[in-house]
C-alpha positions as CSV (number, residue, x, y, z in Angstrom):
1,X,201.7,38.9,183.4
2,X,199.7,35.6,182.3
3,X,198.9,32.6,183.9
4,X,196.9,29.9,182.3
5,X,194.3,28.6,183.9
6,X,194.2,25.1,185.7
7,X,193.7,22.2,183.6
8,X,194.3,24.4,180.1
9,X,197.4,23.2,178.4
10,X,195.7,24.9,175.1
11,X,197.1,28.3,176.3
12,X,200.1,27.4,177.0
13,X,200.8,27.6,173.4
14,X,199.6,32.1,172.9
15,X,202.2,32.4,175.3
16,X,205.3,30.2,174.2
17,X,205.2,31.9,171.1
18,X,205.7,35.3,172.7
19,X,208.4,33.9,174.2
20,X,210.0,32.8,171.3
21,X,209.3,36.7,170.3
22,X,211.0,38.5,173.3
23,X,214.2,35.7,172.7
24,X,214.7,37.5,169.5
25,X,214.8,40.4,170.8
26,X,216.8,39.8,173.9
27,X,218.4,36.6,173.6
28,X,218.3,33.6,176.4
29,X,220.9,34.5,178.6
30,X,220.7,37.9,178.7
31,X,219.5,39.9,181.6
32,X,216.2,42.1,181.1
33,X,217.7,44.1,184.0
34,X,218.8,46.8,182.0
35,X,215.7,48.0,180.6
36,X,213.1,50.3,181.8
37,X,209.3,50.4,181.2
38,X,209.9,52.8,178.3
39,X,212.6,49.6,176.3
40,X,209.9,46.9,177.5
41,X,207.1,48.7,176.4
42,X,208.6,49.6,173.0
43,X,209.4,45.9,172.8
44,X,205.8,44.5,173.4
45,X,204.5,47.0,170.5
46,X,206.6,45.6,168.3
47,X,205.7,42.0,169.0
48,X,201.7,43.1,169.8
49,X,202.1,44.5,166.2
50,X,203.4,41.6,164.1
51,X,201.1,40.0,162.7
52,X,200.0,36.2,163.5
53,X,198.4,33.2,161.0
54,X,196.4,32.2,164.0
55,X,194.4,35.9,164.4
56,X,193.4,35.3,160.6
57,X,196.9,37.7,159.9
58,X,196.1,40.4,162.2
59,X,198.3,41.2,164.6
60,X,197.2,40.9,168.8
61,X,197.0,45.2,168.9
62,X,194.5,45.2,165.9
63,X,192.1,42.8,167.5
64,X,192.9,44.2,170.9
65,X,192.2,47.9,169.5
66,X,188.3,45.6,167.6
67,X,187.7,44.4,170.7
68,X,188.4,46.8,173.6
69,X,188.4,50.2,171.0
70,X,191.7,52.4,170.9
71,X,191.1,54.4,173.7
72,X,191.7,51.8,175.5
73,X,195.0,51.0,173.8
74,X,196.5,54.2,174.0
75,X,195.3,54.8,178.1
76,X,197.4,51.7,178.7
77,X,200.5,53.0,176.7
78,X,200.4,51.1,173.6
79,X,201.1,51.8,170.2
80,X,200.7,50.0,166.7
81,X,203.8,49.8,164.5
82,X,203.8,50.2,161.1
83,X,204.5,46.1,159.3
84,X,207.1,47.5,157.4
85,X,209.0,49.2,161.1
86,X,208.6,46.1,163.2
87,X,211.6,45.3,164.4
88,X,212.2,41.7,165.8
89,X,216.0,42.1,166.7
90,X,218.3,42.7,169.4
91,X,219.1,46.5,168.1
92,X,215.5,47.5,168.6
93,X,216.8,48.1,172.6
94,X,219.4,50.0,171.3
């Protein structure tokens, strides 16, 4: 979870486009009450994994992973996903 800080509208932005993200994937509307830990944490890879103009075309795991090294990464669960298997659709939870 992420909360901006008081008086900083510029972060507001990270996180709306995540949003827009997870909508693609589970569309406004639909519950997220189905899916365990295991479906929302395969979700987040994907997303964490797709790469973004304003991280100079990296995605947020690769300078997560440059920043905090992998072992971090893979004690909290996460795992990069191939550009070419990203999968920003409803059928991903599948």
């Amino acid at each position: 979870m992420f909360y901006c800080d008081p008086s900083s509208p510029y972060q507001k932005g990270a996180i709306e486009s995540n949003h827009e993200l997870i909508r693609r994937i589970v569309p406004k509307g639909k519950s997220f009450n189905p899916y365990g830990q295991e479906k929302i944490t395969l979700m987040t890879n994907h997303i964490n994994s797709y790469t973004r103009k304003k991280l100079n075309d990296k995605s947020p795991f690769e300078v997560f992973s440059f920043f905090h090294g992998s072992d971090v990464s893979e004690k909290l669960g996460l795992e990069y996903v191939q550009p070419n298997d990203i999968i920003l659709k409803p059928k991903l939870l599948k």
